[in-house]
Backbone as XML, in Angstrom:
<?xml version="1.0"?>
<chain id="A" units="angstrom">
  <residue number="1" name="UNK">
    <atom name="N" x="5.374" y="0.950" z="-7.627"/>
    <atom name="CA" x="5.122" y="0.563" z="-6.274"/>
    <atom name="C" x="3.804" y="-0.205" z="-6.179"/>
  </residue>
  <residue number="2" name="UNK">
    <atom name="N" x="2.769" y="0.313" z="-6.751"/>
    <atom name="CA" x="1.614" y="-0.353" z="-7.006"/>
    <atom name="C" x="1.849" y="-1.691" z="-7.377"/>
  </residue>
  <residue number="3" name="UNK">
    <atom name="N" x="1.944" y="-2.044" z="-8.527"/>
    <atom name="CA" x="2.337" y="-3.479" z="-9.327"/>
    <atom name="C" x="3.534" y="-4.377" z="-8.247"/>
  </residue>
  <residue number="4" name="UNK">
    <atom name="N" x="3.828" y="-3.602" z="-7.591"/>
    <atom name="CA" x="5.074" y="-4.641" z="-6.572"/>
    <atom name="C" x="4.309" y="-4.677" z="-5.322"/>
  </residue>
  <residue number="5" name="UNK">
    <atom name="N" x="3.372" y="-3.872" z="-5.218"/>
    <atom name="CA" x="2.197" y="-4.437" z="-4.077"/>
    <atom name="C" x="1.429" y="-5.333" z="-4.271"/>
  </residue>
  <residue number="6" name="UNK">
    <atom name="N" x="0.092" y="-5.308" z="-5.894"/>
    <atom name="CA" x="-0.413" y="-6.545" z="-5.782"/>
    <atom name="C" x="0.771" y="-7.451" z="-6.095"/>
  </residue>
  <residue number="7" name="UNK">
    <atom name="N" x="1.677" y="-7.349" z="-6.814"/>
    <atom name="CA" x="2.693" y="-8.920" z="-6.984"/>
    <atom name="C" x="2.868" y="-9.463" z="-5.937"/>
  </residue>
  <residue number="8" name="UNK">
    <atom name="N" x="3.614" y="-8.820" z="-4.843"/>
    <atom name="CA" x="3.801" y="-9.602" z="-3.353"/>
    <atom name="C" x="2.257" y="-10.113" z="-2.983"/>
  </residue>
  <residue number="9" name="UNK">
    <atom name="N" x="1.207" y="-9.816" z="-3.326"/>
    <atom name="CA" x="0.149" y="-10.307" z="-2.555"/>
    <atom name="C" x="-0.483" y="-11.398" z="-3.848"/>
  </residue>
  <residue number="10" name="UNK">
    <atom name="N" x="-0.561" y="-11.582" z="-4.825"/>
    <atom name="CA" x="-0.975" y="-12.394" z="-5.600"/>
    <atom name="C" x="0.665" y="-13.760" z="-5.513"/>
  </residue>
  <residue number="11" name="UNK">
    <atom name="N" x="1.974" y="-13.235" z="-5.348"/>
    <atom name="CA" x="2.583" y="-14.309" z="-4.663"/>
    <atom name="C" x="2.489" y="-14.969" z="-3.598"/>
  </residue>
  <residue number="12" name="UNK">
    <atom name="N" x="1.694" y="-14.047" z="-2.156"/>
    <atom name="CA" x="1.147" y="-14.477" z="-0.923"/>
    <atom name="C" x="-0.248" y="-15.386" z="-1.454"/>
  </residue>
  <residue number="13" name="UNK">
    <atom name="N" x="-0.730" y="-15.637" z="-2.707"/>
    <atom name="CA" x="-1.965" y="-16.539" z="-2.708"/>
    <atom name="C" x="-3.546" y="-15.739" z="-2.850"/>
  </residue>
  <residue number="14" name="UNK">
    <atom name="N" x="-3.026" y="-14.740" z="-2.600"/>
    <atom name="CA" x="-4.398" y="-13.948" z="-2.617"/>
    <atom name="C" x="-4.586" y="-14.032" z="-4.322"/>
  </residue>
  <residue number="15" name="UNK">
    <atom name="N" x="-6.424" y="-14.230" z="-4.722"/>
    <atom name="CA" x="-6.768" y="-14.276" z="-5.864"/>
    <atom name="C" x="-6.349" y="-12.633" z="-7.157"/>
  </residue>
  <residue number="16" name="UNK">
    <atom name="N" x="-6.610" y="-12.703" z="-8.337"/>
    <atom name="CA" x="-5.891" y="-11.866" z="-8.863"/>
    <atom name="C" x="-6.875" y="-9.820" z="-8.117"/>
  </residue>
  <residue number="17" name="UNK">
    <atom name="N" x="-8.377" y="-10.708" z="-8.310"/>
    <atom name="CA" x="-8.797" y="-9.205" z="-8.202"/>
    <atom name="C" x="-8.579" y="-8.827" z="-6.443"/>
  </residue>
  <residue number="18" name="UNK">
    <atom name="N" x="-8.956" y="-9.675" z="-5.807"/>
    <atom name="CA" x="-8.074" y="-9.284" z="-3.968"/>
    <atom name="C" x="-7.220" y="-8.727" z="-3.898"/>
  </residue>
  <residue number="19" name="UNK">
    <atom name="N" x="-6.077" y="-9.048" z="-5.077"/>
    <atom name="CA" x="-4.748" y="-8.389" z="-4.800"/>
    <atom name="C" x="-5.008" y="-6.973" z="-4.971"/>
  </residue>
  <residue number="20" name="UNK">
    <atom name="N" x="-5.603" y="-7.348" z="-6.399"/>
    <atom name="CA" x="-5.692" y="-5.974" z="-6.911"/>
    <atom name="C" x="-5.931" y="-4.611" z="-5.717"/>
  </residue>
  <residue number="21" name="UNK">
    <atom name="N" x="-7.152" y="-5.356" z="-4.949"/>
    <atom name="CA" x="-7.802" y="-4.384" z="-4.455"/>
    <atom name="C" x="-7.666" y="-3.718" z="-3.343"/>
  </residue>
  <residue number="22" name="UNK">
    <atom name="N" x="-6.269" y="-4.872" z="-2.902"/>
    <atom name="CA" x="-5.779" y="-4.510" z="-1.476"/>
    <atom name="C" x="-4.971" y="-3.758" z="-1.848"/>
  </residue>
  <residue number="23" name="UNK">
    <atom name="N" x="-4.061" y="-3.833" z="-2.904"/>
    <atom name="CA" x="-2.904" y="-3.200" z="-3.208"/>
    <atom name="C" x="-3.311" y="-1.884" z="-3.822"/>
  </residue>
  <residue number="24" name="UNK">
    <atom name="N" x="-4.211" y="-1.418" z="-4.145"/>
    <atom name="CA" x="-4.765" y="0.260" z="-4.618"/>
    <atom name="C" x="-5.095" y="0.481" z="-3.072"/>
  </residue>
  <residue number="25" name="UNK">
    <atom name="N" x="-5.862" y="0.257" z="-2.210"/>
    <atom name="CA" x="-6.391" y="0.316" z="-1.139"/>
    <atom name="C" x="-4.736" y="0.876" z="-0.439"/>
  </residue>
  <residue number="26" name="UNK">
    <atom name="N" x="-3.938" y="-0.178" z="-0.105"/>
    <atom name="CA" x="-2.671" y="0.287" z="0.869"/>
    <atom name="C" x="-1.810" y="1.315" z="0.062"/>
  </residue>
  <residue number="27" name="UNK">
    <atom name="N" x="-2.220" y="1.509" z="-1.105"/>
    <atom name="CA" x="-1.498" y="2.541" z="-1.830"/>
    <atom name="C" x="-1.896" y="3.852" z="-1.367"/>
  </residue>
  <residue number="28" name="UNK">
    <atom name="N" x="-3.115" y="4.217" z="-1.514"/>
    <atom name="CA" x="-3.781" y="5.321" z="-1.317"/>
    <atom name="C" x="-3.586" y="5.468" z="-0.146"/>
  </residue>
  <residue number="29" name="UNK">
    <atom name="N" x="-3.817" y="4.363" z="1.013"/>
    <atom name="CA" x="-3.985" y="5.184" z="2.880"/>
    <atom name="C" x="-2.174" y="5.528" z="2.954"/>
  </residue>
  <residue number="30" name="UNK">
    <atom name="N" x="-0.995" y="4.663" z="2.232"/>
    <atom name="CA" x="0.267" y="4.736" z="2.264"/>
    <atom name="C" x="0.334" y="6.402" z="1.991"/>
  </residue>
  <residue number="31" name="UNK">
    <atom name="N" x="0.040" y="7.201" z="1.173"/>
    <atom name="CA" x="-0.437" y="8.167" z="-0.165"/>
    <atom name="C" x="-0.949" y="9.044" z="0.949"/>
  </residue>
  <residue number="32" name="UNK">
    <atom name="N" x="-1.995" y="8.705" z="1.547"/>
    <atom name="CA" x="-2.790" y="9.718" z="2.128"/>
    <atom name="C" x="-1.578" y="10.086" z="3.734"/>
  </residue>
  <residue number="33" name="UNK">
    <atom name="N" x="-1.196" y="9.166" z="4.097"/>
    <atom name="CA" x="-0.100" y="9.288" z="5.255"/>
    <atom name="C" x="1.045" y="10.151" z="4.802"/>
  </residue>
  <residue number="34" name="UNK">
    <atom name="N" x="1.501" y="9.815" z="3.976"/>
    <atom name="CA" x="2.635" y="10.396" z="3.519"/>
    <atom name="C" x="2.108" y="11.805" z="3.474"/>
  </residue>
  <residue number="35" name="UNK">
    <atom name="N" x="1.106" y="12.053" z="3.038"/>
    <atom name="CA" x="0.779" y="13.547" z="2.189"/>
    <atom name="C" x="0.612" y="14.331" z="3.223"/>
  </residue>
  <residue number="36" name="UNK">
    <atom name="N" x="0.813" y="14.284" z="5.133"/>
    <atom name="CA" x="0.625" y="14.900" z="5.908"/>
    <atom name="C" x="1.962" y="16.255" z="6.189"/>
  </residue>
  <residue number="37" name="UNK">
    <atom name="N" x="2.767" y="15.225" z="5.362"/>
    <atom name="CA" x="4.396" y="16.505" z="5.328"/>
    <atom name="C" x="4.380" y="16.460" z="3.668"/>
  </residue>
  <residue number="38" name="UNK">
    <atom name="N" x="4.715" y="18.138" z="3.437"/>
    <atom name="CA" x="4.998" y="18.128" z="1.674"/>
    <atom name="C" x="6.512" y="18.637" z="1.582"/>
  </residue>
  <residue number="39" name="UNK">
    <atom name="N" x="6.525" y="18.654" z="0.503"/>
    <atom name="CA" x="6.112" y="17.893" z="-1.004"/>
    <atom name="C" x="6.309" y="16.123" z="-0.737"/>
  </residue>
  <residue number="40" name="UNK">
    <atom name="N" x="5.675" y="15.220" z="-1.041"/>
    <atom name="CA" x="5.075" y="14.259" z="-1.207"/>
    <atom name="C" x="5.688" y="13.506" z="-2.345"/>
  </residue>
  <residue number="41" name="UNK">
    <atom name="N" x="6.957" y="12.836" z="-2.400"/>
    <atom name="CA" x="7.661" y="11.698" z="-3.176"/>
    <atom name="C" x="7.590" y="9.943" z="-3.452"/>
  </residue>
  <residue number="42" name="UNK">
    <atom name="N" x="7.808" y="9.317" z="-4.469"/>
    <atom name="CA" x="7.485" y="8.181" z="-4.001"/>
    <atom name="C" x="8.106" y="7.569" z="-3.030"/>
  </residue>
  <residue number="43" name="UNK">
    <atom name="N" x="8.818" y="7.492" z="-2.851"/>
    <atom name="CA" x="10.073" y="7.127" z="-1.549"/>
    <atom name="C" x="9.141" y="7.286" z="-0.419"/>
  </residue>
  <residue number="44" name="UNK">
    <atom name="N" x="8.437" y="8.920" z="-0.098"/>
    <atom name="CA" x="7.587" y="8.881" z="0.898"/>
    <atom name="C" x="6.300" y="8.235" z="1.033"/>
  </residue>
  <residue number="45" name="UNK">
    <atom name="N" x="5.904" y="7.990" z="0.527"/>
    <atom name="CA" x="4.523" y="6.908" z="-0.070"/>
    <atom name="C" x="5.029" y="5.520" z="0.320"/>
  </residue>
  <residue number="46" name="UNK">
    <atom name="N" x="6.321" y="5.094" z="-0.244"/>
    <atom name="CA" x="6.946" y="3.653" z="-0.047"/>
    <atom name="C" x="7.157" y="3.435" z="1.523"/>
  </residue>
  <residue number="47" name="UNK">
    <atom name="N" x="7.586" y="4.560" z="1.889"/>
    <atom name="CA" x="8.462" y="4.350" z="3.702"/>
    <atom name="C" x="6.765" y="4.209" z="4.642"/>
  </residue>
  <residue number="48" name="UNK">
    <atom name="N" x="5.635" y="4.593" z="4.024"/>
    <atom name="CA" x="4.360" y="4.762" z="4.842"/>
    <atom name="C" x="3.996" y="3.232" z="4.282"/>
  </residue>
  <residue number="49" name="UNK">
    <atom name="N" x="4.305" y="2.514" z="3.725"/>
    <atom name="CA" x="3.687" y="1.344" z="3.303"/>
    <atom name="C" x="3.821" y="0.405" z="4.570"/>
  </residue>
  <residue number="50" name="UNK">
    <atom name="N" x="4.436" y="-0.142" z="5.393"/>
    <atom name="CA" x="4.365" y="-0.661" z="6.652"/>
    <atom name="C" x="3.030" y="-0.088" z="7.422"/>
  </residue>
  <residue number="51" name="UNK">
    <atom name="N" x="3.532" y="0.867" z="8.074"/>
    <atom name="CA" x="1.762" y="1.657" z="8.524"/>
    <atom name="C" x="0.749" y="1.787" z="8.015"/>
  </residue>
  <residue number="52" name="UNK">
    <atom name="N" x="0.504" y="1.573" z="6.594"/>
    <atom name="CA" x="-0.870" y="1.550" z="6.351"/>
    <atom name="C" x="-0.976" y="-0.075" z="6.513"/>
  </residue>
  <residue number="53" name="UNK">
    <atom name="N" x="-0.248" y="-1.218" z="5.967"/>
    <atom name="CA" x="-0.263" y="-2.285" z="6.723"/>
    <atom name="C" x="-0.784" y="-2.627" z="8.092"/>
  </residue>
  <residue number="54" name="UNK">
    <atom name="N" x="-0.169" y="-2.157" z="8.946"/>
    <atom name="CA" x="-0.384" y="-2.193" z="10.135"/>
    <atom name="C" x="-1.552" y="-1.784" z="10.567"/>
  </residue>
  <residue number="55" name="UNK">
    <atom name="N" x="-2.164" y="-1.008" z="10.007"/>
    <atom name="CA" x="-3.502" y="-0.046" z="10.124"/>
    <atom name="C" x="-4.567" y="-1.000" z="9.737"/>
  </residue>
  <residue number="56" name="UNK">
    <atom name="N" x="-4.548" y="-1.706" z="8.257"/>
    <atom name="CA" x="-5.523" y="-2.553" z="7.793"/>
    <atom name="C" x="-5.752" y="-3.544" z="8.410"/>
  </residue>
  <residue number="57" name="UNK">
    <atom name="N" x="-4.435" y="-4.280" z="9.164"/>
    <atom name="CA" x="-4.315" y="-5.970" z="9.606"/>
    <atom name="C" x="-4.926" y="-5.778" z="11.223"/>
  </residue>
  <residue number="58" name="UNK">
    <atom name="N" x="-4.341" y="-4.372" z="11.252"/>
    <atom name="CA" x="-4.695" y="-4.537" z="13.473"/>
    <atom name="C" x="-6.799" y="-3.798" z="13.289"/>
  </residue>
  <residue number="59" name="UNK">
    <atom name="N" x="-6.935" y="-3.799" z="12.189"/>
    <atom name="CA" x="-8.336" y="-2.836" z="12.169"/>
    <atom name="C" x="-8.394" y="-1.818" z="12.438"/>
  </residue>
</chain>
């Protein structure tokens, strides 16, 4: 999930380490959302990836 986050964003143009850094960044708040109901799967990490989006872009 990681590696298919920075990929979409180093295909959006962003430089290699930006990607990098956005894409650990929306991983973890994705990660930290998810982890509010357990047990905690990747699927659930993946379905929070919109909202932590949304979270970073609106501030």
């Amino acid at each position: 999930m990681l590696s298919g986050l920075a990929g979409s964003l180093l295909a959006a143009g962003l430089p290699a380490r930006d990607a990098g850094s956005v894409a650990a960044y929306l991983h973890g708040l994705a990660g930290r959302f998810a982890a509010r109901g357990a047990p905690v799967g990747a699927h659930d990490v993946a379905a929070r990836i919109p909202a932590a989006w949304r979270g970073v872009t609106r501030g």
